[in-house]
C-alpha positions in Angstrom: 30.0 12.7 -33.1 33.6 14.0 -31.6 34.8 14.4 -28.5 38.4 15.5 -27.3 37.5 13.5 -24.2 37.0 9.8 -24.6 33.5 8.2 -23.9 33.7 6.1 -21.1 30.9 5.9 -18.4 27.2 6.8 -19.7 24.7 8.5 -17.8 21.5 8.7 -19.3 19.0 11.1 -17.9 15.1 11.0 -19.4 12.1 12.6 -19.4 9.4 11.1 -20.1 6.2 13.6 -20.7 3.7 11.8 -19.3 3.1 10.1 -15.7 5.8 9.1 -13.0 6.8 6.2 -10.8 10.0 3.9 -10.6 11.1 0.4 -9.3 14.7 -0.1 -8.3 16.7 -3.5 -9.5 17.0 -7.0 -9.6 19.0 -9.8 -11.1 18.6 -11.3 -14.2 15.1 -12.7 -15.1 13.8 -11.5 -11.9 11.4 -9.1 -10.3 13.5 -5.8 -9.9 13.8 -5.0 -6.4 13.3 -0.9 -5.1 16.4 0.0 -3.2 16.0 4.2 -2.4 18.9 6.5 -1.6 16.6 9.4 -1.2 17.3 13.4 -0.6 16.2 14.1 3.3 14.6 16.7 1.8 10.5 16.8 0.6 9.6 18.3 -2.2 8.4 21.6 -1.4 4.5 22.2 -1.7 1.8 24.6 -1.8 4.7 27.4 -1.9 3.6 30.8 -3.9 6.0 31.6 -6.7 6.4 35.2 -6.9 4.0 36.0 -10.4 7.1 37.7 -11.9 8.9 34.4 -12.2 6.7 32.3 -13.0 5.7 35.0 -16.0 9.8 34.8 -16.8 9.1 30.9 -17.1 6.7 30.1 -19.0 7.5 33.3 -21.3 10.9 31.3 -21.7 9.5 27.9 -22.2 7.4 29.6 -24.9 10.1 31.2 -26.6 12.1 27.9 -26.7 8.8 26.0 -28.4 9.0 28.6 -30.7 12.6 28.8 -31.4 12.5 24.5 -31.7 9.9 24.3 -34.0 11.6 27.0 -36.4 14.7 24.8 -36.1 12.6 21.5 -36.8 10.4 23.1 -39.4 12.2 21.7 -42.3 11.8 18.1 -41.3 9.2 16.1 -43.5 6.2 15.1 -42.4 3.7 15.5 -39.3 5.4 17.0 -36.6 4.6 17.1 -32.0 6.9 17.2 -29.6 6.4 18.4 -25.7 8.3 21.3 -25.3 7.6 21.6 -21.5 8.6 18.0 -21.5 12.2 18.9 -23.0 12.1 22.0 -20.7 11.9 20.3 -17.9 14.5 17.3 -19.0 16.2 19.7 -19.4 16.0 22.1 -16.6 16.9 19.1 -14.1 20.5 18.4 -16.4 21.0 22.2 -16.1 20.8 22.1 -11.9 24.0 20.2 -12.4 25.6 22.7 -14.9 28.3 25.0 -14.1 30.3 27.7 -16.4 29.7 28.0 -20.0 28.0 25.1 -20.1 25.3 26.8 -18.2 25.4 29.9 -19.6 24.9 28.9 -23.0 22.0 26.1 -21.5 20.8 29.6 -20.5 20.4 30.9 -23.5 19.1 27.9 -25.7 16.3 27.2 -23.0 15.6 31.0 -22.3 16.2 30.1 -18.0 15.7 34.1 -17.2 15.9 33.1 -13.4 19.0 32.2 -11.4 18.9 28.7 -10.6 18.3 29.7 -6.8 14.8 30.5 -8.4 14.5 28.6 -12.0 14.0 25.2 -10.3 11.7 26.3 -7.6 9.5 28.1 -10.0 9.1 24.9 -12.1 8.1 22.9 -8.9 5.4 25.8 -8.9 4.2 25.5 -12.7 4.2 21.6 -12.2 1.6 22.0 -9.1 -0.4 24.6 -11.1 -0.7 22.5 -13.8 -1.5 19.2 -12.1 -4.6 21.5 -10.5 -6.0 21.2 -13.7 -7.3 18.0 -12.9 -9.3 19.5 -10.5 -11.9 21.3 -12.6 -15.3 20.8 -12.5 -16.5 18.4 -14.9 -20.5 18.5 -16.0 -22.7 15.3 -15.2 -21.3 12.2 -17.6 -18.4 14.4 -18.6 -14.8 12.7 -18.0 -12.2 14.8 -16.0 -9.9 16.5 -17.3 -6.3 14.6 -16.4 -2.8 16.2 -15.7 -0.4 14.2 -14.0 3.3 15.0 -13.4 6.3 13.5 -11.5 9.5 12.6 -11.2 12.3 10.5 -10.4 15.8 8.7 -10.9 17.3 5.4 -11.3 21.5 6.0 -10.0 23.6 3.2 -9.8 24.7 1.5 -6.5 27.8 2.9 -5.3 28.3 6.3 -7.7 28.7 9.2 -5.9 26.8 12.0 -6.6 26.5 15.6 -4.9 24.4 16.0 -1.9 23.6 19.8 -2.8 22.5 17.8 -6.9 19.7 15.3 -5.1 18.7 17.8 -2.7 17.7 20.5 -5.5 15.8 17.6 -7.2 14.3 16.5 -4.1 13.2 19.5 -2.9 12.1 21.3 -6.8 10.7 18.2 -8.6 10.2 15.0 -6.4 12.9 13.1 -7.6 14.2 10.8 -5.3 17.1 8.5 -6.0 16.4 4.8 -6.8 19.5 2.4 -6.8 19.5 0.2 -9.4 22.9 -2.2 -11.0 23.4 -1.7 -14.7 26.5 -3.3 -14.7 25.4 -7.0 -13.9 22.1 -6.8 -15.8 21.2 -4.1 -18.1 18.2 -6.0 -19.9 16.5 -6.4 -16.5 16.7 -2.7 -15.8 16.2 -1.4 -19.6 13.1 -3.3 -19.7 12.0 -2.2 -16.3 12.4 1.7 -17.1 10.7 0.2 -20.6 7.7 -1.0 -18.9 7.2 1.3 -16.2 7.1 4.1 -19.1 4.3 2.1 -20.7 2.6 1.6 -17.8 2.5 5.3 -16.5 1.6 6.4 -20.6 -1.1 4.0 -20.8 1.1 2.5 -23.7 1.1 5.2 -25.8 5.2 5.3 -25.5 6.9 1.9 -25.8 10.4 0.8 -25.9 11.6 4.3 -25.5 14.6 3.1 -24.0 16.5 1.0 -27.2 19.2 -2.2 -26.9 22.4 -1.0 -26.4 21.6 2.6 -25.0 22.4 1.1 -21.7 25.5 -0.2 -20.4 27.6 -1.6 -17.6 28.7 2.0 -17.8 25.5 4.0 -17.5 25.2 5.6 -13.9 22.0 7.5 -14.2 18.6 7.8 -15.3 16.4 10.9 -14.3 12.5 10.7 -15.4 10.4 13.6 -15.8 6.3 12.0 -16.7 3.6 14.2 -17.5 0.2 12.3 -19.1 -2.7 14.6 -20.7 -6.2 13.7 -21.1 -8.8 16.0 -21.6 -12.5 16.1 -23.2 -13.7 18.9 -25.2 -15.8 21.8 -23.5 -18.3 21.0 -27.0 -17.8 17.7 -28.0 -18.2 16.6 -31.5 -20.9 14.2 -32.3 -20.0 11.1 -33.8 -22.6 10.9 -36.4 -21.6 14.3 -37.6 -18.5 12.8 -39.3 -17.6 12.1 -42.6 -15.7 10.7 -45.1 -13.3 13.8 -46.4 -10.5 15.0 -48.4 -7.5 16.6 -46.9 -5.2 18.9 -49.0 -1.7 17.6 -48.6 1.2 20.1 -49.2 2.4 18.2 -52.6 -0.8 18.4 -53.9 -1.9 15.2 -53.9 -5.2 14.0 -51.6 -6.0 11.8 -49.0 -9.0 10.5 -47.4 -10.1 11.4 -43.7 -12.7 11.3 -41.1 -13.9 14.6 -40.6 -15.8 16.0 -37.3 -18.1 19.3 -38.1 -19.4 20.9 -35.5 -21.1 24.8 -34.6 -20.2 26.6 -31.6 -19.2 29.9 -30.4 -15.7 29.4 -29.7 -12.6 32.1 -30.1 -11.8 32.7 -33.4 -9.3 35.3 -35.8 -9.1 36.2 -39.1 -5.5 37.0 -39.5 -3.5 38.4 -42.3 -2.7 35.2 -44.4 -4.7 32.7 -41.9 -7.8 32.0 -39.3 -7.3 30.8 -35.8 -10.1 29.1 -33.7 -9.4 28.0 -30.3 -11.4 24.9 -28.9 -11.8 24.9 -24.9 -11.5 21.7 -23.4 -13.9 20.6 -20.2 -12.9 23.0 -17.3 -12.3 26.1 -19.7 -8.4 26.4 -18.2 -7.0 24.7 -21.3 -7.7 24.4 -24.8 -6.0 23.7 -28.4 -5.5 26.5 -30.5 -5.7 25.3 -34.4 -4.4 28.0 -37.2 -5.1 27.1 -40.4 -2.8 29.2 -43.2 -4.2 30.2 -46.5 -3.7 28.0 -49.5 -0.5 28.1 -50.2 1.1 30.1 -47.6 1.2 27.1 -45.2 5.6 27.9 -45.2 5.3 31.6 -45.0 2.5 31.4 -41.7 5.4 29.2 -40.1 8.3 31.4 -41.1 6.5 34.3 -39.3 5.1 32.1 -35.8 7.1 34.0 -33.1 6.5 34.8 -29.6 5.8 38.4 -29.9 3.3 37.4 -33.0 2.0 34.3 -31.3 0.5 36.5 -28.2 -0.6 39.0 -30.5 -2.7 36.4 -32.4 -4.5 35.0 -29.4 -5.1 38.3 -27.9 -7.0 39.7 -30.7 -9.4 36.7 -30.6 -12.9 36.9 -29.6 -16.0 35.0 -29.7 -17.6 34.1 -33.2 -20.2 31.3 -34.2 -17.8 28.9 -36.1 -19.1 25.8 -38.0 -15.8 23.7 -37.7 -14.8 20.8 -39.5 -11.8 19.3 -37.8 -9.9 15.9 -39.1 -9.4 13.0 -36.5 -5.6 12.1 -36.3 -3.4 10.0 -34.5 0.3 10.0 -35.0 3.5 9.1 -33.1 6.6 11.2 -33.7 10.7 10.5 -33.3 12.6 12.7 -33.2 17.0 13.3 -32.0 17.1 16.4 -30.9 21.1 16.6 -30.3 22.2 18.4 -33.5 19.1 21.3 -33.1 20.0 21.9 -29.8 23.8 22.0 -31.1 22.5 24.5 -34.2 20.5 26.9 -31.4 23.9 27.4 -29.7 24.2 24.7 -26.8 27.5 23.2 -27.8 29.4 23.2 -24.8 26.9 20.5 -23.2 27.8 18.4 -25.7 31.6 19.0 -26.1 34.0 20.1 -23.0 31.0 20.1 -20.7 31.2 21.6 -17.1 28.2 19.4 -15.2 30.6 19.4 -11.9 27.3 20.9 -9.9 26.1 16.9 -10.3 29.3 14.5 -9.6 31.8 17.1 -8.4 34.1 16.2 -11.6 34.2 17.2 -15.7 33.6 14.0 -16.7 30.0 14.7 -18.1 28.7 15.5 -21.1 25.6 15.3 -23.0 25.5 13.0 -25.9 22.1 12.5 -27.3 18.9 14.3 -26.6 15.7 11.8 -27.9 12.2 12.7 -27.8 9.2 10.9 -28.5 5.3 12.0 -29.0 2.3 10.4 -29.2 -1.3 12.7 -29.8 -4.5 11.2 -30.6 -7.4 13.7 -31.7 -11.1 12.7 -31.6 -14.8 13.5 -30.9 -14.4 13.5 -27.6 -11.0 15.3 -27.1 -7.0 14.8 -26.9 -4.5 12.4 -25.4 -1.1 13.4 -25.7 2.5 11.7 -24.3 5.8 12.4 -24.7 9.2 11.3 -23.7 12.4 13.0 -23.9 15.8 11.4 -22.8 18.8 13.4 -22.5 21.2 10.7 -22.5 25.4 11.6 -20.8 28.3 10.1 -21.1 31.2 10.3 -18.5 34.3 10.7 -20.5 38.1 10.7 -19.6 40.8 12.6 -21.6 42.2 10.9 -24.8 45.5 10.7 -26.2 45.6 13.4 -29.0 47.1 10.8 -31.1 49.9 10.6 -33.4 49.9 11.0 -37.6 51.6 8.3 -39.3 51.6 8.2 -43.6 53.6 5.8 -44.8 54.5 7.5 -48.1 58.3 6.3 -48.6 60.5 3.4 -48.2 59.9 1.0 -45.5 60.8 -2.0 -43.5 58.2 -4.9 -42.7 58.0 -8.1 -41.1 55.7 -10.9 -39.6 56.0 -12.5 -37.0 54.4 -14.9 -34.3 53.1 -13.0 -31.0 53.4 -15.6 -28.5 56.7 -17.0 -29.1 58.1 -14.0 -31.0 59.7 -15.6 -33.9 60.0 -13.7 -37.0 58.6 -15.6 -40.1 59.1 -12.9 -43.2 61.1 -10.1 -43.2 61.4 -7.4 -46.2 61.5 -3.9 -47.2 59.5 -1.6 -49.8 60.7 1.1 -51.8 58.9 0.7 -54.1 55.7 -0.3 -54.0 54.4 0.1 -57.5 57.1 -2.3 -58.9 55.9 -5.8 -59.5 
């Protein structure tokens, strides 16, 4: 990757999809040490978000899951990502974003809302959705579990804006923890390392690689969300069987299958059926859509918004005996040349994130996320991770081109004392 500024100090911001917390740090080999330089400001709670924008929200953060998985469609093999997780990453880089560089984060992410509201409005979807751990849950049934938060790591003595950390304070909890990458970035790696496997219930390890941190780096902003939920109808365990799934080459594997009967949502669409399977609570479900044989690339050619809520609205109740395979996968995926391809260059080239430093210095460099889903009898456990990682660069000399394509003069000679030991001249230097 290019730039016509020169990469100097990284900032790497991260969101993790899956639970929050952070510990400051330390020197080397010891216990990191929490050190806080935190926003005055609380984070704002129980505040009603008008129902116009938070429809404009999550109406954009479905049409960017959409619009990702078209771009990420061609990619081999299983594929899960969080796309409120890279929302959300995302949405706390764009709070320091400023010209183009926000306009076209605009666009890619589908922010409809001035800042003034976007950020406010996901501090209000983050509350609703961490209610869902509230639902009723039936005698011997386990709760459902939704936990989101977030937070910083900034290193001691970088500056950044007060009006930055007070919109993160105030929209998403994030208060800043002062950390010192520059004497020992193994200490606070594998601190960020473990607190991520802590919070995920090791489901996302080492999401944080050697040598993505520096004595350079200068931030790290977490976002943590952690999903656990039982079926509404569990499967029973001695219902499943040994099966055959139909891979897309045409070859077969083996798999566990879980059957079941219920009444649950169900379509038969043009080219594909739909059932959706409630989990415990009844506020949120999975929605499965199985394409006819063969037509598994055409159904996802045609998956967009507009078609999407059409699907799920002409759903309705049917008696469906189900037979559902149990999976567990973990994906990888760098999502800095999609983003590029959906039109968000200018974070990543001649970037204007002045709104967090006061300077041009930033720019995005990678964007890595990282899934993990798990489906059984009982239900789903799901983590993700997403790290947006910035670099502060510094202008470059353009450079100068030099071919040596006619006669020339050479020598060599000692550095330290100066004294010339061959001397000579080429004008020819095919002759022999």
């Amino acid at each position: 990757m290019k730039f016509n500024r020169g990469a100097h100090a990284v900032m790497i911001m991260i969101t993790f999809s899956m639970l929050l917390g952070l510990t400051g740090c330390a020197a080397p080999g010891e216990p990191v040490q929490e050190s806080i330089a935190q926003s005055d400001l609380p984070r704002e709670v129980g505040t009603e978000i008008p129902a116009g924008q938070l429809d404009a929200l999550t109406d954009g953060n479905g049409q960017f899951a959409l619009d990702l998985y078209q771009q990420l469609r061609s990619e081999q093999g299983n594929l899960f990502f969080s796309p409120y997780s890279i929302s959300l990453a995302l949405a706390m880089t764009y709070a320091g974003a400023r010209g183009e560089t926000e306009t076209q984060m605009a666009e890619v992410m589908h922010y409809t809302l001035p800042q003034d509201d976007l950020h406010p409005a996901f501090n209000g979807l983050d509350q609703i959705l961490a209610s869902r751990s509230e639902a009723e849950v039936p005698e011997g049934g386990e709760p459902l579990r939704i936990n989101i938060a977030n937070s910083i790591w900034g290193q001691t003595g970088y500056e950044f804006l007060q009006s930055f950390l007070d919109t993160l304070a105030a929209n998403y909890g994030a208060g800043l923890r002062l950390v010192d990458y520059i004497s020992d970035i193994e200490g606070a790696r594998q601190e960020i390392n473990d607190w991520v496997s802590d919070e995920t219930e090791g489901k996302i390890e080492n999401l944080i690689p050697q040598g993505a941190l520096d004595p350079m780096t200068r931030l790290v902003l977490a976002n943590a969300i952690y999903f656990n939920a039982s079926w509404l109808h569990a499967f029973e365990e001695h219902a499943t069987q040994d099966g055959v799934f139909h891979v897309l080459d045409g070859s077969e594997v083996d798999v566990a299958m879980m059957y079941q009967g219920e009444m649950f949502n169900y379509l038969d669409g043009d080219g594909f059926q739909a059932v959706e399977l409630p989990y415990i609570g009844d506020e949120t479900s999975m929605v499965v859509f199985l394409p006819d044989e063969g037509g598994f690339e055409a159904f996802e050619a045609m998956m967009t918004t507009e078609a999407l809520d059409g699907w799920l609205e002409s759903m309705s109740q049917h008696q469906v005996w189900l037979g559902l395979p149990r999976f567990e996968y973990t994906v990888e995926m760098n999502l800095t040349q999609a983003l590029q391809d959906m039109g968000m260059q200018r974070a990543f080239f001649n970037a204007d994130f002045s709104g967090m430093d006061g300077t041009l210095d930033l720019v995005i460099s990678e964007v890595i996320h990282k899934a993990f889903v798990s489906v059984d009898e009982e239900g789903t456990e799901a983590a993700a991770a997403t790290a947006v990682i910035m670099r502060a660069t510094a202008i470059m000399d353009p450079g100068v081109e030099l071919v040596v394509d006619r006669p020339f003069v050479y020598l060599i000679r000692d550095q330290e004392t100066g004294t010339i030991l061959f001397m000579g001249r080429v004008v020819n230097p095919a002759a022999e």
